[in-house]
Backbone as CSV, one residue per row, in Angstrom:
resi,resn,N_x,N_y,N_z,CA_x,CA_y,CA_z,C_x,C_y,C_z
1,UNK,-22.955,7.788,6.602,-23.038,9.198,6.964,-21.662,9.690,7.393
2,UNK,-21.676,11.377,7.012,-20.110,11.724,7.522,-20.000,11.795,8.671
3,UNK,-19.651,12.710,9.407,-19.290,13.243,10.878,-20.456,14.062,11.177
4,UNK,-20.789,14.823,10.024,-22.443,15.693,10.279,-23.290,14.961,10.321
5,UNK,-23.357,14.080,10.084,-25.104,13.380,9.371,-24.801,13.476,7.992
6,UNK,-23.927,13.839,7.383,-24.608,14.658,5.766,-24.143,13.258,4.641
7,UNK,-25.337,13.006,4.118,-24.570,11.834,2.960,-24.722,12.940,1.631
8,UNK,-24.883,14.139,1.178,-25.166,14.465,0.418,-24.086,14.571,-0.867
9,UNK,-23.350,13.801,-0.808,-21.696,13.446,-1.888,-20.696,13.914,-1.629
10,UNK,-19.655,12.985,-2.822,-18.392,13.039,-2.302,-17.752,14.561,-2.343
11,UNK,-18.849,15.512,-2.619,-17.766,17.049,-2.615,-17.928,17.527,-1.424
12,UNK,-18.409,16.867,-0.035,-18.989,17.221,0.468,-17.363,17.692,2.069
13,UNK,-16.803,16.768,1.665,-15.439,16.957,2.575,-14.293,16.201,1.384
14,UNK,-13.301,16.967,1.344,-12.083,16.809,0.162,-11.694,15.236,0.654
15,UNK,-11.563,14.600,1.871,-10.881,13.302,1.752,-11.818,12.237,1.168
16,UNK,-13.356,12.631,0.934,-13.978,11.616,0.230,-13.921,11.933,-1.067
17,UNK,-13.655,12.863,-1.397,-13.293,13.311,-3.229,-11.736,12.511,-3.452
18,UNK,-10.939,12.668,-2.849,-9.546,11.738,-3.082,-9.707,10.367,-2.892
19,UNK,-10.687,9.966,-1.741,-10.631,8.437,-1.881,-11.279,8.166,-3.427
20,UNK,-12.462,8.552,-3.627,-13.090,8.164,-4.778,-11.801,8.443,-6.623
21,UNK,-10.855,9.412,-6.259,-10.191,9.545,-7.293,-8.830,8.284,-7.345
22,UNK,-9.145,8.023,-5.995,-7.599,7.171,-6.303,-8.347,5.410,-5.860
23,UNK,-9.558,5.239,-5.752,-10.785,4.183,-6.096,-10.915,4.434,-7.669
24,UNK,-11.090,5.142,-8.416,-11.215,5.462,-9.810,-10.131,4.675,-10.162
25,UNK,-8.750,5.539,-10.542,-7.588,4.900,-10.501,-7.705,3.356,-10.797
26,UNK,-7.880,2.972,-9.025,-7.434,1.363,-8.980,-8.667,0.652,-9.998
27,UNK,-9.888,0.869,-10.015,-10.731,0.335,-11.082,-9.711,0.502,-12.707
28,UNK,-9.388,1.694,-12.641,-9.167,1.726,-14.262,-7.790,1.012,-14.281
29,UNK,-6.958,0.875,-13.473,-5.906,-0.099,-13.913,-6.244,-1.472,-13.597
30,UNK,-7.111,-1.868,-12.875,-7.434,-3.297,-12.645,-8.600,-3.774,-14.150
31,UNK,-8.981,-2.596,-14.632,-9.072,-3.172,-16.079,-8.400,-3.175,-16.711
32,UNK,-7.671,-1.987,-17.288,-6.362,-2.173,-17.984,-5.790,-2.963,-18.213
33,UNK,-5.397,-3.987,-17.037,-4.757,-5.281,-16.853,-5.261,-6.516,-17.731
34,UNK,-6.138,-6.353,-18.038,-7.135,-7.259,-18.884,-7.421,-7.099,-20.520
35,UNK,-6.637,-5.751,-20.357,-6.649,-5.334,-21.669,-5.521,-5.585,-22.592
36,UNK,-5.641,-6.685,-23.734,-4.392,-6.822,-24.233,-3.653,-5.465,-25.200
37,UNK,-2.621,-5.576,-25.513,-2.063,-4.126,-26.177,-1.531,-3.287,-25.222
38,UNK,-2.580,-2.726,-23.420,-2.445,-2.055,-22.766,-1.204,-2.768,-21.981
39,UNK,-1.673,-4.084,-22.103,-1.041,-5.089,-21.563,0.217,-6.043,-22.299
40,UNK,0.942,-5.509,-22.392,1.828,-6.659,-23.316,2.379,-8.081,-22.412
41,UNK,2.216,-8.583,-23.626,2.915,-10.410,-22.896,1.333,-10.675,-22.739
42,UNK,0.209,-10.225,-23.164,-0.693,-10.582,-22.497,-1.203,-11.728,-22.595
43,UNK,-0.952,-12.952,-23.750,-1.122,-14.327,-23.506,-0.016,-14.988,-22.914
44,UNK,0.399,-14.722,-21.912,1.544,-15.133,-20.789,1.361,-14.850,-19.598
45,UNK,-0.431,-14.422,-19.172,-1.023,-13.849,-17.924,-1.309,-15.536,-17.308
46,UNK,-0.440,-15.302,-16.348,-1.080,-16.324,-15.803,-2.400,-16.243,-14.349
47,UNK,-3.073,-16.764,-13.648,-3.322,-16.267,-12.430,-3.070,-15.464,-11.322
48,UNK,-2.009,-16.331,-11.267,-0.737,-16.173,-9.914,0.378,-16.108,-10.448
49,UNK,1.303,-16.316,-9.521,3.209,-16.426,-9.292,3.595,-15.452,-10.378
50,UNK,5.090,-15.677,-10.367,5.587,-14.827,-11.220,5.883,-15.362,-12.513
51,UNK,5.460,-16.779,-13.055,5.691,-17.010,-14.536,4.727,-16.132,-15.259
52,UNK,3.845,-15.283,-15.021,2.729,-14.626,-15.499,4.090,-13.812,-16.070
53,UNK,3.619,-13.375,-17.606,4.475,-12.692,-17.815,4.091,-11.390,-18.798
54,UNK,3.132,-11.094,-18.313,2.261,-10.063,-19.397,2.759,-8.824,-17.926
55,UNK,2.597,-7.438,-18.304,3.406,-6.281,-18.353,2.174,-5.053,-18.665
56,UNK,1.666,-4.698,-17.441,0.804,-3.656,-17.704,1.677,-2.184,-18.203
57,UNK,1.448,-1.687,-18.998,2.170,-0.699,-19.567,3.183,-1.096,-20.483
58,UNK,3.830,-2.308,-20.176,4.894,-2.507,-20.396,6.074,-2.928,-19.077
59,UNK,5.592,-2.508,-18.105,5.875,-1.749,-16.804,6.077,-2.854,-15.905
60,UNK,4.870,-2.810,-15.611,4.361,-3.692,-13.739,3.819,-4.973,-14.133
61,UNK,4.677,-5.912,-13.648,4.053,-7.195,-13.857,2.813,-7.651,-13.136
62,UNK,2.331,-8.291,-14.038,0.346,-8.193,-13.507,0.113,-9.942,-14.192
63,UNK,-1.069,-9.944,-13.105,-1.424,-11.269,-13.404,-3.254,-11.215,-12.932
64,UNK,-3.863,-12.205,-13.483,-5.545,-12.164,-12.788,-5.524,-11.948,-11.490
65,UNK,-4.748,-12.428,-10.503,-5.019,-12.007,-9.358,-4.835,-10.420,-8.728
66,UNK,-3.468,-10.580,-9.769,-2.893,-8.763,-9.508,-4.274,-8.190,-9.819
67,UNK,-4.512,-7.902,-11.061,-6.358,-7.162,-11.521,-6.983,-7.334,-10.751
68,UNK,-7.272,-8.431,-9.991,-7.689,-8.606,-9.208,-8.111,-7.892,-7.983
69,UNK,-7.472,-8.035,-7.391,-6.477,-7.325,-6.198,-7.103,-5.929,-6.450
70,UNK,-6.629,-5.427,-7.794,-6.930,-3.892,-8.102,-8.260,-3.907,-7.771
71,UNK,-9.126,-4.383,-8.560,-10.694,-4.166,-8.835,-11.343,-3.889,-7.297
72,UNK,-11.025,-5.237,-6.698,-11.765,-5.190,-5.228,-11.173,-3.847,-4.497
73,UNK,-9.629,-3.560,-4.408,-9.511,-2.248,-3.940,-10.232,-0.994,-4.091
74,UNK,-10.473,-0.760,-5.671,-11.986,0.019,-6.280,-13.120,0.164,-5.296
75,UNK,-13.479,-1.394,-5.058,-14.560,-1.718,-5.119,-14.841,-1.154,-3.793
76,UNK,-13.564,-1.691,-2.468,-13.543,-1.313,-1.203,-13.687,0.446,-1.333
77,UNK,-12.815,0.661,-2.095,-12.079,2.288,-1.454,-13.466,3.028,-2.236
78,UNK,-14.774,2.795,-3.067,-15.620,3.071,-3.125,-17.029,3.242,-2.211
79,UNK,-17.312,1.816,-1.629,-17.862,1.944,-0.393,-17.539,2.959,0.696
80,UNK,-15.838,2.542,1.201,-16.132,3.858,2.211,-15.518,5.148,2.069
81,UNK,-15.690,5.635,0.708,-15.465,6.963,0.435,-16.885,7.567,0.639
82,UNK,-18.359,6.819,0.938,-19.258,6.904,0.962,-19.142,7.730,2.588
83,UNK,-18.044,7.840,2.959,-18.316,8.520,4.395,-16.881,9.350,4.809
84,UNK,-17.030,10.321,5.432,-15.529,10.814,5.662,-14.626,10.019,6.543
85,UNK,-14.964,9.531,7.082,-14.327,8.782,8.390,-13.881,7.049,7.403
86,UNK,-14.713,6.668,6.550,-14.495,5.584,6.031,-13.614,5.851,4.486
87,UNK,-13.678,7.022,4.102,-12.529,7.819,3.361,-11.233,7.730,3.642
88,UNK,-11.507,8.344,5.289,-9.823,8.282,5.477,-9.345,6.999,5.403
89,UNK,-10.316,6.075,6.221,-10.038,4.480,6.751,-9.526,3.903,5.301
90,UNK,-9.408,4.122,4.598,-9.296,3.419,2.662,-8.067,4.159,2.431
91,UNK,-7.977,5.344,2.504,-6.891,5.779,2.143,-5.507,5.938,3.422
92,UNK,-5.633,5.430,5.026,-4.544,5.559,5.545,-4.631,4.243,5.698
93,UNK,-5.794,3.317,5.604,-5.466,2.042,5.788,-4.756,1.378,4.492
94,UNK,-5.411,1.912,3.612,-4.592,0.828,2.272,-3.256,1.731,2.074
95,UNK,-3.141,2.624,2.574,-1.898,3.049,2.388,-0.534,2.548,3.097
96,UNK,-1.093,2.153,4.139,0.030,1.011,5.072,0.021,-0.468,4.299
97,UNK,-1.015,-0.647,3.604,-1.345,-2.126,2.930,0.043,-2.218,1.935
98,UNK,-0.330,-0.700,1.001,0.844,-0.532,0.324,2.348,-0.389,0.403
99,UNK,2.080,0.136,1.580,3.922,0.111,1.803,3.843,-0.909,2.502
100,UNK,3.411,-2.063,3.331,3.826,-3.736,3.540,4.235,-4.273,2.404
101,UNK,3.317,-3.962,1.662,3.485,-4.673,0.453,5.010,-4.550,-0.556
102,UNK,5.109,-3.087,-0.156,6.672,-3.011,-0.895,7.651,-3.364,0.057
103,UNK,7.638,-3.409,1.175,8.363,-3.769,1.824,8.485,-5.570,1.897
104,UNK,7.450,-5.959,1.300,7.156,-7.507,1.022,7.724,-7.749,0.039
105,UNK,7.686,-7.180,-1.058,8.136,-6.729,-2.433,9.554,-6.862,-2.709
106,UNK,10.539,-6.338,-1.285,11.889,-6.465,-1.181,12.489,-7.446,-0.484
107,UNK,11.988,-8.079,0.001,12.458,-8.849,0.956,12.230,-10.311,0.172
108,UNK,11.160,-10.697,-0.847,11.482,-11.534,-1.403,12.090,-11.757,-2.272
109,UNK,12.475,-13.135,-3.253,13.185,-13.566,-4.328,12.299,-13.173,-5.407
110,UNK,12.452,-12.453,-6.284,11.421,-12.549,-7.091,11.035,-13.275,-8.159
111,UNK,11.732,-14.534,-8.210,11.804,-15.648,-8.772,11.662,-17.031,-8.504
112,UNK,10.968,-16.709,-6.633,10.431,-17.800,-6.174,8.808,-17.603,-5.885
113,UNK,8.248,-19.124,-5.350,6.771,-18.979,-5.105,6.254,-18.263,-4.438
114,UNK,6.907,-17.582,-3.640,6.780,-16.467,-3.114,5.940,-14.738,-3.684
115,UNK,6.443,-14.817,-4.629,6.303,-14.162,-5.296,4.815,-13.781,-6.293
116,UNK,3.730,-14.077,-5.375,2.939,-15.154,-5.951,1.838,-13.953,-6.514
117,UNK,2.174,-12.369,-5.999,1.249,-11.538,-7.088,1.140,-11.330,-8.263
118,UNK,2.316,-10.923,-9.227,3.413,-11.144,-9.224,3.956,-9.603,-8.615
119,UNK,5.312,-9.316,-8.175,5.451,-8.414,-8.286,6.854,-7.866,-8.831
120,UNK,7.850,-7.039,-9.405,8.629,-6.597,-10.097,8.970,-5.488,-8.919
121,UNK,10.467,-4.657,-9.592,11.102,-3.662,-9.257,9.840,-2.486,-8.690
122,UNK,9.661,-2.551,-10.734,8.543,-1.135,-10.326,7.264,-0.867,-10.024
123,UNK,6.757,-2.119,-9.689,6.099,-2.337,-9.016,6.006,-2.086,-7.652
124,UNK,7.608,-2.779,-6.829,7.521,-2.500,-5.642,7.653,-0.749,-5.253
125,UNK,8.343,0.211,-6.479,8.524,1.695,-6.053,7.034,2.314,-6.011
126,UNK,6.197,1.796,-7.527,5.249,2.331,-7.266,4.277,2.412,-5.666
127,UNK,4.270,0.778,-5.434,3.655,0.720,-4.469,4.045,1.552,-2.873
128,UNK,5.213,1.957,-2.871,5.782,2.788,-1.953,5.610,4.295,-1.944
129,UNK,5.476,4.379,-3.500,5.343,6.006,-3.493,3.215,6.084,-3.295
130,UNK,3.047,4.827,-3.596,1.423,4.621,-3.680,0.960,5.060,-1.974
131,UNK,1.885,4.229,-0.906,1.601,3.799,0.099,1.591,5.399,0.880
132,UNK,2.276,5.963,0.545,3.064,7.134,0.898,1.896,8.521,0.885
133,UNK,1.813,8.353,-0.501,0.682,9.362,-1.132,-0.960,9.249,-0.632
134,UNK,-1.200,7.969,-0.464,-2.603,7.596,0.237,-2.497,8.026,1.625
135,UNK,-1.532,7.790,2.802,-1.566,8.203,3.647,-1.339,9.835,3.917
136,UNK,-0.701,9.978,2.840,-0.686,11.633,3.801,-1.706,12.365,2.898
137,UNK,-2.309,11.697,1.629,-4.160,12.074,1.401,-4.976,12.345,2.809
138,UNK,-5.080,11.265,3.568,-5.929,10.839,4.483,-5.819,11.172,5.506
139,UNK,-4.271,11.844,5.785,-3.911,12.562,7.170,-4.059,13.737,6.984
140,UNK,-3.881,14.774,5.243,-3.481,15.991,5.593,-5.481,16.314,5.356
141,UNK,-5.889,15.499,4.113,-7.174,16.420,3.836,-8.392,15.572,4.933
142,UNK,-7.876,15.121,5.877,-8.786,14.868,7.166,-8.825,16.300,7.884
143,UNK,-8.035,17.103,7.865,-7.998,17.760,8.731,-8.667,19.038,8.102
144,UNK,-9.278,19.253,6.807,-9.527,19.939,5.941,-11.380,19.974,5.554
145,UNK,-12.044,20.678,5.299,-13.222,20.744,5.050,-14.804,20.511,5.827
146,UNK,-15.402,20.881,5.412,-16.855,21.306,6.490,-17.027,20.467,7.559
147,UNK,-16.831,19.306,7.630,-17.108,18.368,8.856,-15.736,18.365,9.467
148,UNK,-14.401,18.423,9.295,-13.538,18.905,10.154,-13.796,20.168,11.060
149,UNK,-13.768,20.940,10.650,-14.342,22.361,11.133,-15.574,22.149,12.146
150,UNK,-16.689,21.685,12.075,-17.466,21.115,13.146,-17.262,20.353,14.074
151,UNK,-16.218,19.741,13.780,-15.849,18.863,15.392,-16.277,19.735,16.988
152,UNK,-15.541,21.013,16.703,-15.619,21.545,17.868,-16.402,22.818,17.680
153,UNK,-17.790,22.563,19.028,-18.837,23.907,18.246,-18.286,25.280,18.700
154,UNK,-18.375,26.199,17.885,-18.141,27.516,17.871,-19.348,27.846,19.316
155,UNK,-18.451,28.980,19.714,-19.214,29.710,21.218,-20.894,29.400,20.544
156,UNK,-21.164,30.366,19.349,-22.344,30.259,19.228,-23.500,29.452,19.260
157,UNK,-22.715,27.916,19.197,-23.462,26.997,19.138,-23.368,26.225,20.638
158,UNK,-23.155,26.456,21.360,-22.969,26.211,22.946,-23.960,27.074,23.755
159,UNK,-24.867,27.633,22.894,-25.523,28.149,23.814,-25.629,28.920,23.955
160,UNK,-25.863,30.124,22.816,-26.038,31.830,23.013,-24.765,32.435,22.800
161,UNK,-25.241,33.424,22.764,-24.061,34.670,22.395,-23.259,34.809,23.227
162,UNK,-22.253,35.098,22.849,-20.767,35.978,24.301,-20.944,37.325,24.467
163,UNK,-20.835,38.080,25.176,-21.024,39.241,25.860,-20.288,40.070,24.841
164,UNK,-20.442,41.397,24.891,-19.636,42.290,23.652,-18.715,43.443,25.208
């Protein structure tokens, strides 16, 4: 339930319509990843590390776990888009996930075991501009739509009318 009571869907407050679009997203690239063609190098996917050498787009180095990784994010940022409060929680929480992650992204070798998503250059930008964009989803359109606005009851609902 949202902040009202109301489960009646995700149009129901804008930050559960964005979690569910950028839950969409991570489903459709965590298949993608699986998809050869979409995927080049794609018999060079390994699990893990960075010998995986298949190339979603061409782009972002990906491996089963990387897809991985994606799918369950889906899977999470689906559940609690099921609520406004668990909307935001998906999109300001995985949004710090994401920028650790690029910040993890830089700090290692990317040619050691370390390296064990796999992850690449543009990988690590995406994930920064990813990290970036989820959080201020979740900060600006929290503050936006019918159950924001109810937090605090209007005179009228306190108890009768105000004097004219």
């Amino acid at each position: 339930m949202d902040r009202t009571g109301d489960r009646s869907g995700i149009s129901s407050h804008p930050v559960r319509l964005a979690a569910t679009v950028v839950s969409g997203v991570f489903l459709l690239v965590g298949i993608l990843g699986f998809v050869p063609g979409v995927t080049t190098g794609y018999d060079g996917m390994t699990f893990a590390g960075h010998e995986s050498t298949a190339m979603l787009l061409g782009i972002f180095h990906v491996s089963i776990l990387h897809n991985i990784v994606h799918l369950l994010f889906a899977v999470v940022g689906f559940a609690l888009a099921r609520s406004d409060g668990g909307a935001r929680v998906f999109l300001v929480g995985g949004g710090v996930v994401y920028l650790i992650l690029w910040i993890y992204g830089l700090v290692i070798d990317m040619d050691s075991g370390a390296n064990f998503v796999p992850l690449n250059t543009a990988d690590n930008w995406l994930h920064f501009f990813l990290g970036i964009g989820m959080i201020a989803l979740g900060a600006l359109l929290w503050r936006t739509g019918p159950s924001a606005r109810s937090d605090t009851p209007s005179p009228r609902t306190q108890g009768g009318q105000q004097g004219a």
